[in-house]
C-alpha positions in Angstrom: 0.0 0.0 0.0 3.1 2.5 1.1 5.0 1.1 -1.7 1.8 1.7 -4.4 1.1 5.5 -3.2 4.9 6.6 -3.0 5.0 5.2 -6.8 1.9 7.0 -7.4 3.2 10.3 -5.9 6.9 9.6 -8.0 4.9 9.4 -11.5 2.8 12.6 -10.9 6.1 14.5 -10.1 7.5 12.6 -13.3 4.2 13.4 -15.2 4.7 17.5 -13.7 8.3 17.2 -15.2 7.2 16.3 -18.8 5.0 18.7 -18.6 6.9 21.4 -17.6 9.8 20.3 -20.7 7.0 21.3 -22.8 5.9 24.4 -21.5 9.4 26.2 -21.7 9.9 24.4 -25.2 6.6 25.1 -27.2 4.9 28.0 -24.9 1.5 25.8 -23.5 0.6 25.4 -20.2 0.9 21.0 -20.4 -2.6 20.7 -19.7 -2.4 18.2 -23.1 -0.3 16.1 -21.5 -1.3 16.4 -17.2 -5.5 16.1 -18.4 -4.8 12.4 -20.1 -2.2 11.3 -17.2 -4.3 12.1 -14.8 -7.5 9.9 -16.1 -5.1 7.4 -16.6 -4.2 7.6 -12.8 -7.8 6.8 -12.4 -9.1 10.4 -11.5 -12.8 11.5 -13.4 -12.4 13.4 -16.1 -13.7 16.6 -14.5 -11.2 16.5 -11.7 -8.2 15.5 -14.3 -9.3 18.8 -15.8 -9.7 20.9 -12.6 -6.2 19.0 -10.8 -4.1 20.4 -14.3 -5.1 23.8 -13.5 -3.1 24.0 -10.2 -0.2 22.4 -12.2 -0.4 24.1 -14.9 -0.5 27.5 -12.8 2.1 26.5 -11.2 4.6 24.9 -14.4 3.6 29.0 -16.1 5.2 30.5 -13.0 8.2 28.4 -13.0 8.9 29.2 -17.2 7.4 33.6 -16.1 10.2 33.7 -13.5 13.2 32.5 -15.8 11.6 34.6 -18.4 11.5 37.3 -15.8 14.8 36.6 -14.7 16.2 36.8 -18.3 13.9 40.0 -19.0 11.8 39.0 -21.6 8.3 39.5 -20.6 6.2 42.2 -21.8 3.6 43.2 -19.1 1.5 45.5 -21.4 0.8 42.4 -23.8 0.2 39.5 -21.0 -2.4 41.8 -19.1 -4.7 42.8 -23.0 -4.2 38.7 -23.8 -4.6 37.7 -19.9 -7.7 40.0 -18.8 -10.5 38.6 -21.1 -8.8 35.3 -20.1 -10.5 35.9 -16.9 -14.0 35.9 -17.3 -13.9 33.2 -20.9 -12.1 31.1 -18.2 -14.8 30.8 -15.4 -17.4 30.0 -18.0 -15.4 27.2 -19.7 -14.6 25.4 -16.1 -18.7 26.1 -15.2 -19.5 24.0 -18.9 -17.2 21.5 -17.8 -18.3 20.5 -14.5 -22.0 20.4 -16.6 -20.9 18.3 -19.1 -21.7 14.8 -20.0 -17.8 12.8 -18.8 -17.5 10.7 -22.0 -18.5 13.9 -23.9 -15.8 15.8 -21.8 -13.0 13.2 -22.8 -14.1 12.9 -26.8 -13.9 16.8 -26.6 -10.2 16.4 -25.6 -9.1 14.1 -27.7 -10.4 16.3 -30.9 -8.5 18.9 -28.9 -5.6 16.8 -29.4 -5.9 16.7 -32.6 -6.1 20.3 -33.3 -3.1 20.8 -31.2 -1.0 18.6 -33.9 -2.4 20.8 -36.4 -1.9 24.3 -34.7 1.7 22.9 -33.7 2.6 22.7 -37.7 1.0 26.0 -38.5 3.4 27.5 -35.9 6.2 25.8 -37.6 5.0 26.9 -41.1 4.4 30.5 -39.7 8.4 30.2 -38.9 9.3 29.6 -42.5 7.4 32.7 -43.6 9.7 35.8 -46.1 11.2 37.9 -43.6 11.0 35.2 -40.6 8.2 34.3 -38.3 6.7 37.9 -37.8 3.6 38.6 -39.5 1.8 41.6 -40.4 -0.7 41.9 -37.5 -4.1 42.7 -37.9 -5.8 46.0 -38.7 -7.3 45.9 -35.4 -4.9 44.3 -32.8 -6.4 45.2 -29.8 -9.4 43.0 -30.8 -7.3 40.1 -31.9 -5.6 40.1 -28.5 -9.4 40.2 -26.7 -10.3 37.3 -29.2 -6.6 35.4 -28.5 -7.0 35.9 -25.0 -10.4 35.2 -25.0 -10.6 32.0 -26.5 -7.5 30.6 -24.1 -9.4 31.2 -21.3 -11.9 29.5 -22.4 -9.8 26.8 -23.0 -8.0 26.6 -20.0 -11.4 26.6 -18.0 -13.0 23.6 -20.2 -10.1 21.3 -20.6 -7.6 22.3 -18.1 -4.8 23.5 -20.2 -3.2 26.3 -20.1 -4.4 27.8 -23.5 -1.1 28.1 -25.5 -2.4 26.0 -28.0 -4.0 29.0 -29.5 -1.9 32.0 -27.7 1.2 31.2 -29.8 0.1 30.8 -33.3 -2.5 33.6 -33.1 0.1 35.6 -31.2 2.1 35.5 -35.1 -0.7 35.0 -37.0 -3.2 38.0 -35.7 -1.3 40.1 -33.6 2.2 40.0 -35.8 4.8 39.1 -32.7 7.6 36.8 -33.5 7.9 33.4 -32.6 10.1 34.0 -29.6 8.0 37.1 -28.1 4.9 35.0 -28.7 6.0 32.2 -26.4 7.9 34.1 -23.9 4.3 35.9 -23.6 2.3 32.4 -23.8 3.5 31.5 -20.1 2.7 34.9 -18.3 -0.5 34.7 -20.0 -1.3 31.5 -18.6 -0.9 32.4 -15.5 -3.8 34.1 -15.3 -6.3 31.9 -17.2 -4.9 29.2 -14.9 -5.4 30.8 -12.0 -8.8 32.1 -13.2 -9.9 28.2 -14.2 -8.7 27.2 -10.8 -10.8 29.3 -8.6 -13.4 27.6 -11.0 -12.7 24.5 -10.7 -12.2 24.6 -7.1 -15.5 26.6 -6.4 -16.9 23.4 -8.2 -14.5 20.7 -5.6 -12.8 19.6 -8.9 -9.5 20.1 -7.9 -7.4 17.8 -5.9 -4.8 20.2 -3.9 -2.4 16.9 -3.3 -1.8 15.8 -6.7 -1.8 19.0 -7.7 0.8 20.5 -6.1 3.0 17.2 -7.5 2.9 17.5 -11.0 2.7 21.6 -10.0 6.2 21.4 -8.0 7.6 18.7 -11.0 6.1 21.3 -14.0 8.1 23.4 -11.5 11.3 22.3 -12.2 11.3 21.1 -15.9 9.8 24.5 -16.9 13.5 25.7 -14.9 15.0 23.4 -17.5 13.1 24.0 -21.1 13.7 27.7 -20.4 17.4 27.6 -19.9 18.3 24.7 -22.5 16.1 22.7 -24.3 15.3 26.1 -26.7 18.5 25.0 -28.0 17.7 22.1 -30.0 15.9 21.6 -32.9 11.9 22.8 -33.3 11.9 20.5 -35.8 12.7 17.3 -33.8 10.9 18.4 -30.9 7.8 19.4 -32.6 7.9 15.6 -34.3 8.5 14.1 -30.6 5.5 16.4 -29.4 3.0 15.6 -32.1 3.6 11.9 -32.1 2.9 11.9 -28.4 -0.4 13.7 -28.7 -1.6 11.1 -31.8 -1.0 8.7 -29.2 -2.7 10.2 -25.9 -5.7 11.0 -28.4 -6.1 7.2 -28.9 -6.0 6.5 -25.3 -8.3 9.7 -24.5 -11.1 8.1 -27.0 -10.4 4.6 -25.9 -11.3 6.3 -22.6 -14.2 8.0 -23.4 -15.9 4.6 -25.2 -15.1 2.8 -21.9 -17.1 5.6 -20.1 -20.1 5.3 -22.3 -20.5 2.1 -22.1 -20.4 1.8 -18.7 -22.8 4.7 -18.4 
């Protein structure tokens, strides 16, 4: 029994660590990785969802203070992308606490999906004349309220941190570069995580133990990803990341059917 729970509590820090490689690496919270782990630990869907926004908060500190640190964050644009973040958030962890579980899980797996996607527009954006800065929009301030928005939203529904959508609108709409957009990513999901949280936890779907584990290991590989791992290649780590998400979407569905039918 001691030997099964100290095991459990050493693959949630693991599972925090992964996550947290990610988040320095790519800009997202790790949501898509913590939400799947976590029903695979055995925890409902809802609470998988509610438990990665304590992590995930906690991973986008970790990455915002070495970005701090190394002086790359940009207050004015976290708070106009972070703000609407606030309310979109709250109503996306209220639907998820209504929703139907297998119908929960389904809708992450097609998340998953469009994760892979949105992972090789960012990498196309890169390749674009003049590098990965776009022209932004004609009216920014409303693509950040839209970006910002729809993150929240996001974070609140299925527990991730929203940077899914931050980065490659960030260079698509708003016209920042690849490296501004994810350096702004973490300090932006902060706040949606911390809005979905107070959710969440207004709706007792968060578990504080677990939690803080895959929180304090997000902690530390987010330390990491920031410091190093920005120095390898996109392209081999974007091909690791979108293998792994083809594969958690299988398991996520294969979830959701076993949920249905024992509905």
């Amino acid at each position: 029994m001691i030997t099964a729970l100290i095991s459990t509590k050493a693959l949630l820090l693991l599972s925090g660590l992964a996550a947290g490689l990610l988040a320095g690496v790519l800009g997202i919270g790790g949501g898509v990785l913590l939400v799947p782990l976590l029903v695979g630990f055995g925890y409902p869907p809802v609470q998988a969802v509610g438990t990665s926004t304590l992590g995930i908060l906690i991973i986008a500190f970790g990455g915002t203070l070495q970005n701090l640190r190394s002086g790359y964050l940009r207050l004015n644009s976290i708070l106009m992308l972070g703000l609407p973040s606030i309310v979109t958030a709250q109503l996306g962890a209220f639907c998820a606490s209504q929703v139907w579980e297998p119908l929960l899980l389904g809708s992450f797996g097609l998340l998953l999906w469009a994760t892979i996607y949105l992972v090789d527009l960012r990498k196309r954006l890169t390749r674009l004349p003049g590098g990965s800065k776009m022209q932004p929009t004609r009216n920014p301030l409303f693509a950040r309220l839209t970006t910002g928005s729809l993150s929240g939203f996001l974070a609140g529904f299925f527990g991730v941190g929203g940077g899914v959508v931050l980065v490659p609108l960030q260079i698509w709409l708003v016209g920042e570069s690849m490296k501004v957009a994810i350096q702004t990513s973490l300090g932006v999901i902060m706040i949606t995580a911390l809005s979905a949280l107070v959710g969440h936890a207004i709706a007792n779907n968060v578990l504080l133990t677990e939690g803080l584990l895959v929180g304090i290991g997000g902690f530390l590989g987010a330390q990491i990803s920031t410091r190093f791992l920005p120095k390898l290649p996109e392209q081999i780590v974007s091909r690791l990341f979108r293998s792994m998400l083809a594969l958690l979407s299988i398991y996520v569905f294969w979830q959701a059917w076993q949920l249905m039918n024992a509905a």
